[in-house]
TIMARBA-483181 format. One record per residue (C-alpha): residue number from 0; residue in three letters; x, y, z. Coordinates in pm, 1 decimal. Example, Ala and Ser with C-alpha at 12.3 -4.5 7.8 and 13.67 -1.06 7.14 Angstrom:
# residues 2
+-----+-----+----------+----------+----------+
!   n ! res !       c1 !       c2 !       c3 !
+-----+-----+----------+----------+----------+
!   0 ! ALA !   1230.0 !   -450.0 !    780.0 !
!   1 ! SER !   1367.0 !   -106.0 !    714.0 !
+-----+-----+----------+----------+----------+
***
This chain:
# residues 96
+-----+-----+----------+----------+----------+
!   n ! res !       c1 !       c2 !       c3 !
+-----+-----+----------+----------+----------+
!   0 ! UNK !   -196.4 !   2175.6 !   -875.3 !
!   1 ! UNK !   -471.9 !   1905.3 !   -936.3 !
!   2 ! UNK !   -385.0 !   1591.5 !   -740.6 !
!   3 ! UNK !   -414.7 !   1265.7 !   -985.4 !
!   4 ! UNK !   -602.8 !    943.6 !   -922.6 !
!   5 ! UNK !   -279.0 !    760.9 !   -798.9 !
!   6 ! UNK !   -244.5 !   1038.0 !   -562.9 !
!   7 ! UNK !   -593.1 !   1056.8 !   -442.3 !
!   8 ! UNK !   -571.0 !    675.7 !   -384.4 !
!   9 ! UNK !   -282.9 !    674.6 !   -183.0 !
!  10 ! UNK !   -437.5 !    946.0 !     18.4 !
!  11 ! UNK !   -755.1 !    744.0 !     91.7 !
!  12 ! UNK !   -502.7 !    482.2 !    224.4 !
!  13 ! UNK !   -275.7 !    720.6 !    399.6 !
!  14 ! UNK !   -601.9 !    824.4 !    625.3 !
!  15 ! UNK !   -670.8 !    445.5 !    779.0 !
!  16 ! UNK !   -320.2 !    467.4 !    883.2 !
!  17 ! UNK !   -250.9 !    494.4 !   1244.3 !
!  18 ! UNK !   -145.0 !    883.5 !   1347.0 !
!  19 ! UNK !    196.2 !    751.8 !   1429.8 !
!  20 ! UNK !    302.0 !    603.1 !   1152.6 !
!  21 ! UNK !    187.1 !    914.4 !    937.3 !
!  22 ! UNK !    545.4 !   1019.1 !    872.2 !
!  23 ! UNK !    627.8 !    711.8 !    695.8 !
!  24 ! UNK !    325.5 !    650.1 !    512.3 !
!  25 ! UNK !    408.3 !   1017.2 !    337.1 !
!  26 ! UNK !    745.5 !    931.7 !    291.3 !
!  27 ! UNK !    632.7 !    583.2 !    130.1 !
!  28 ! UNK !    383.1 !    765.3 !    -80.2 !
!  29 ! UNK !    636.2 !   1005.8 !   -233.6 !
!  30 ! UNK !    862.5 !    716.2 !   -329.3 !
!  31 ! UNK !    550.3 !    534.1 !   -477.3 !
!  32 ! UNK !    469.0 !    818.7 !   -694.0 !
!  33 ! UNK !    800.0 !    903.9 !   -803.2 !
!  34 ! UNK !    863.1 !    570.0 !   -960.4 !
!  35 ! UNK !    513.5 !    512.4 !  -1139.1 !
!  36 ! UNK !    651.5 !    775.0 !  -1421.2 !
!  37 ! UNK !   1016.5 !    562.7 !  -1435.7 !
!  38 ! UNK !    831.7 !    272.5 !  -1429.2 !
!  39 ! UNK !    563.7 !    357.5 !  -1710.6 !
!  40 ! UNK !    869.1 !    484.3 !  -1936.9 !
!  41 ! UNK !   1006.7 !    148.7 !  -1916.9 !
!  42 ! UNK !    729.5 !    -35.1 !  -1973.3 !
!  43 ! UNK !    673.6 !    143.0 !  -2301.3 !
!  44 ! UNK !   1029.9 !     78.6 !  -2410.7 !
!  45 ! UNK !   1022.1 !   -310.0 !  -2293.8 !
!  46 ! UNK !    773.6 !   -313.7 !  -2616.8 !
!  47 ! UNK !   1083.2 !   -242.6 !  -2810.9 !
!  48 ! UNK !   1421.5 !   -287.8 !  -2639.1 !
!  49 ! UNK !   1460.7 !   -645.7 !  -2439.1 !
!  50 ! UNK !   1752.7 !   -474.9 !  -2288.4 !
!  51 ! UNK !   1509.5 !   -280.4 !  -2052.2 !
!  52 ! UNK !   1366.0 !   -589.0 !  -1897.1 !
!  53 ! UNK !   1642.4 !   -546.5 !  -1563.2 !
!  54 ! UNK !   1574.6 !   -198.2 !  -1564.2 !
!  55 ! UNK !   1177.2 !   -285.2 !  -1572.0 !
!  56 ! UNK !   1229.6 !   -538.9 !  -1346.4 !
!  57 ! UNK !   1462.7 !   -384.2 !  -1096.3 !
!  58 ! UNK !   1205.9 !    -96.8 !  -1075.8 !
!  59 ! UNK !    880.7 !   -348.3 !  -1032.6 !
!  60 ! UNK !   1025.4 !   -493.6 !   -776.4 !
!  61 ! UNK !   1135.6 !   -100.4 !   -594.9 !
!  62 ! UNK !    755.7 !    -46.0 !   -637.9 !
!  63 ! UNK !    659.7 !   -354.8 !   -520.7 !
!  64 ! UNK !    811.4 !   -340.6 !   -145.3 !
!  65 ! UNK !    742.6 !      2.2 !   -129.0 !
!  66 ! UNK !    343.8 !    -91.5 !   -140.3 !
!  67 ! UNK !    365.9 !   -390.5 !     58.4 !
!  68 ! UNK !    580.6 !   -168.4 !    341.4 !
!  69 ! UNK !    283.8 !    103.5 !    279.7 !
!  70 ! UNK !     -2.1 !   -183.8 !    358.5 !
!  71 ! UNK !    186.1 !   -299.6 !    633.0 !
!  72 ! UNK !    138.1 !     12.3 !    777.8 !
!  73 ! UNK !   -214.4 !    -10.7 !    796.8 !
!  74 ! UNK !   -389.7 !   -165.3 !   1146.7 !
!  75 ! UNK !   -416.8 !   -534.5 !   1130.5 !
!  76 ! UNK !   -765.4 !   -625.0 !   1117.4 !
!  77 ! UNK !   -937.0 !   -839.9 !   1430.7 !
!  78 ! UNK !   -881.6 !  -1220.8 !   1451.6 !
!  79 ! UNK !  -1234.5 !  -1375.5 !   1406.2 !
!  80 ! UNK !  -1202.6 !  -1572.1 !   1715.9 !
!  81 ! UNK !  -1164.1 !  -1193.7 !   1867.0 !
!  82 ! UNK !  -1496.2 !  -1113.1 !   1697.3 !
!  83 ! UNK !  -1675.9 !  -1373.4 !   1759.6 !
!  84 ! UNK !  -1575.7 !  -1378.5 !   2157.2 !
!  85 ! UNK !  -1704.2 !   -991.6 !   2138.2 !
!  86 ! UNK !  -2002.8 !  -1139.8 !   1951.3 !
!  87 ! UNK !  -2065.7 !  -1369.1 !   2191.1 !
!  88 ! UNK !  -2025.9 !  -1158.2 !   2504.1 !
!  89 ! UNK !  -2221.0 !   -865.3 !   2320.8 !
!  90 ! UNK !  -2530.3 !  -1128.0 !   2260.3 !
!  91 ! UNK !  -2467.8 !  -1290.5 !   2633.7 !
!  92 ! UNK !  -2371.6 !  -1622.9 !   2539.8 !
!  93 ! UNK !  -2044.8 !  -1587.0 !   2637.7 !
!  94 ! UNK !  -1880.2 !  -1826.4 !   2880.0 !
!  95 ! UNK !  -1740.0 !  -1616.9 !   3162.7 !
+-----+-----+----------+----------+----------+
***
């Protein structure tokens, strides 16, 4: 079965992801794509029933922590006063 761009993107994510925390980055994923389909369907009918507006909402915001909880998975990037000690000691202008 072909693998579709949402798929492929969440891959590309998946991979910067620490080797521990693979297990919930899949699990994460799966949610993620199971809930783009619910939440396109309810997008479409928010065009013509207001009454779907909780359901759309309740489902945006589902989608919402789910990506968040998936980016917080990923390794925190370097302070820059971190880089720029490294930078320092690398060129020899460091203090120490």
């Amino acid at each position: 079965m072909r693998k579709s761009k949402d798929q492929l993107r969440l891959e590309d994510i998946k991979n910067l992801i620490p080797e521990e925390k693979q297990t919930a980055a899949e699990y994460l994923i799966d949610e993620i794509l199971f809930l783009k389909k619910p939440l396109r369907d309810c997008k479409k009918k928010l065009e013509t029933d207001s009454k779907e507006v909780r359901n759309y909402d309740t489902l945006c915001k589902r989608y919402s922590a789910l990506i968040k909880q998936l980016t917080d998975l990923l390794p925190k990037k370097p302070l820059q006063e971190e880089i720029d000690g490294l930078t320092a000691f690398i060129q020899g202008t460091s203090d120490s």
